[in-house]
N, C-alpha and C positions, 0 to 999 in steps of 0.2 A: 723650230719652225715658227711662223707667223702665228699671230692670232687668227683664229679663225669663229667666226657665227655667220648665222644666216640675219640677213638684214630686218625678218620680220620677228623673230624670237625677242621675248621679254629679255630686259637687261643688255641687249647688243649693243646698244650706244655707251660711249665709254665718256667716261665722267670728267673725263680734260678734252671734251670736245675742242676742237680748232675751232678759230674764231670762221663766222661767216663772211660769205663774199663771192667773189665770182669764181663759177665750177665754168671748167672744162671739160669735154668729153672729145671721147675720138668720133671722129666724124662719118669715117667710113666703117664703122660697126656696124650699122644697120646690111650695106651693100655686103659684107663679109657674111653676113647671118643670110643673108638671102640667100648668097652662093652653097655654103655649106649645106642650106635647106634644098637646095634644087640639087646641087649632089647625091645628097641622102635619097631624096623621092626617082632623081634619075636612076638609080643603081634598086630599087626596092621595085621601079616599074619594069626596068630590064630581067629584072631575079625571076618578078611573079611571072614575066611575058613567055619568058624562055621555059619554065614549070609549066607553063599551061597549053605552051605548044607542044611542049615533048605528052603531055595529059599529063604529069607527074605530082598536079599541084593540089594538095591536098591541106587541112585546117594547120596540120605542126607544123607543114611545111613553109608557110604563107606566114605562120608567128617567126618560125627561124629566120626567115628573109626580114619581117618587118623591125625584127628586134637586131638583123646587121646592117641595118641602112640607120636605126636608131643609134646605135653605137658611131658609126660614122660621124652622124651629125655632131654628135658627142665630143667626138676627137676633133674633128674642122670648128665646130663653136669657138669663137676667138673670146678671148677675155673682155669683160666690158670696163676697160679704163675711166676713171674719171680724176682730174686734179682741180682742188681749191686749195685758196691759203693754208700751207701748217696741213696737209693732208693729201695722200693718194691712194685710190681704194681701186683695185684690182677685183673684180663679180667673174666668179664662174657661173656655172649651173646650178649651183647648190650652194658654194661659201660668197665669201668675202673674203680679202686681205685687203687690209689699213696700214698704211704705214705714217706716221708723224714727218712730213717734210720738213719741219721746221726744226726736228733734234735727231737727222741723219747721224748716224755712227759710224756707216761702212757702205760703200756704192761699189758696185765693180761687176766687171764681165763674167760671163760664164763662156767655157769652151765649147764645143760642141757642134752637131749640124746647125741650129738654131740659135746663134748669137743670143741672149739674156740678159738684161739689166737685174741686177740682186739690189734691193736697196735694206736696210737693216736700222730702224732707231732707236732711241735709248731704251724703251719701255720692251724691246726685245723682239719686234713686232716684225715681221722679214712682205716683201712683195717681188714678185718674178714678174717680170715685164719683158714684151717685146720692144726693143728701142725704138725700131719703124712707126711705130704708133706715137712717139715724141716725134720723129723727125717731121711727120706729117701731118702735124695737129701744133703748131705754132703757139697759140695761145696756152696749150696742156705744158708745151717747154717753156716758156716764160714764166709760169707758178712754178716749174720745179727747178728752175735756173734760180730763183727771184727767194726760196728758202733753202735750198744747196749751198750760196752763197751767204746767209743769213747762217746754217747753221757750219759754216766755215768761218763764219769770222765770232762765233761763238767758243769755237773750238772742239765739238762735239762732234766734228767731222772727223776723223782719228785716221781712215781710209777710204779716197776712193774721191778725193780732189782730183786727180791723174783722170778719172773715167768718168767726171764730168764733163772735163775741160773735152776728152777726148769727142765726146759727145755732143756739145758743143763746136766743136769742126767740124763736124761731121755734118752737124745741123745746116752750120753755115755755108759750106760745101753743096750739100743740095741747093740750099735755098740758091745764091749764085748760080748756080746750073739752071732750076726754073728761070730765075729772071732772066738768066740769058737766051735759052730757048725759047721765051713768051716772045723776048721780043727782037726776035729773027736774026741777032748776031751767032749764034751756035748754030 
């Protein structure tokens, strides 16, 4: 598995920092974290509503309800992506995952209900990604198009040319669909 620390812990910045430059982030994070939030509190005010109609609602009761609408949120919280030059750092609730864009080793899909981008580079360092989050965030796919290719023609890329490329169609694909639906040929 990936490196993992917490971004404010002594010694978390690793010592072959990527060079600086312009970061990307995903854009609809914020809207994602809202949902999740209004999820959580929907299902925590419906728990307490229905507890205190029936009279049932009492102090463990009320922690049991707050601490399954916490958990929820938990679950729905989407990753916070972010890509710069030579780096993609994946932020849950608690870690970090970094992965070195510029000395990828292995890229490839996962099976599953949830399509996953696995990316894996030299220093051992692994990040789970939603692809959706590349496809819809342009500028985050151009840094990891822009060192994918860099570390392809380095050689370091060993697996997982096939599930750029593919990803890259897929990108282009959408984007085609947008421009054609913006501008009222679809």
């Amino acid at each position: 598995m990936g490196r993992r620390f917490t971004p404010d812990a002594p010694g978390s910045q690793d010592a072959d920092a990527a060079p600086s430059g312009p970061c990307a982030h995903d854009l609809h994070w914020a809207g994602e974290t809202r949902s999740a939030l209004g999820v959580a509190s929907l299902l925590c005010t419906a728990l307490f509503a229905v507890d205190a109609a029936s009279g049932r609602l009492d102090p463990a009761r009320g922690a049991l309800w707050a601490g399954l609408a916490f958990l929820l949120f938990a679950i729905m919280l989407p990753q916070r992506v972010s890509v710069r030059p030579g780096r993609l750092s994946a932020r849950r609730m608690l870690t970090t995952d970094t992965v070195r864009t510029d000395s990828l080793v292995s890229v490839r899909w996962t099976d599953g209900v949830a399509q996953r981008l696995v990316l894996r580079d030299a220093q051992g360092n692994r990040v789970e990604i939603d692809p959706t989050v590349l496809t819809r965030n342009p500028a985050m796919w151009h840094l990891l198009d822009t060192d994918g290719r860099a570390a392809i023609q380095r050689g370091t890329l060993r697996e997982g040319a096939t599930a750029l490329r593919e990803l890259a169609q897929r990108i282009d694909r959408e984007t085609a669909h947008t421009v054609f639906k913006v501008s009222g040929l679809r």
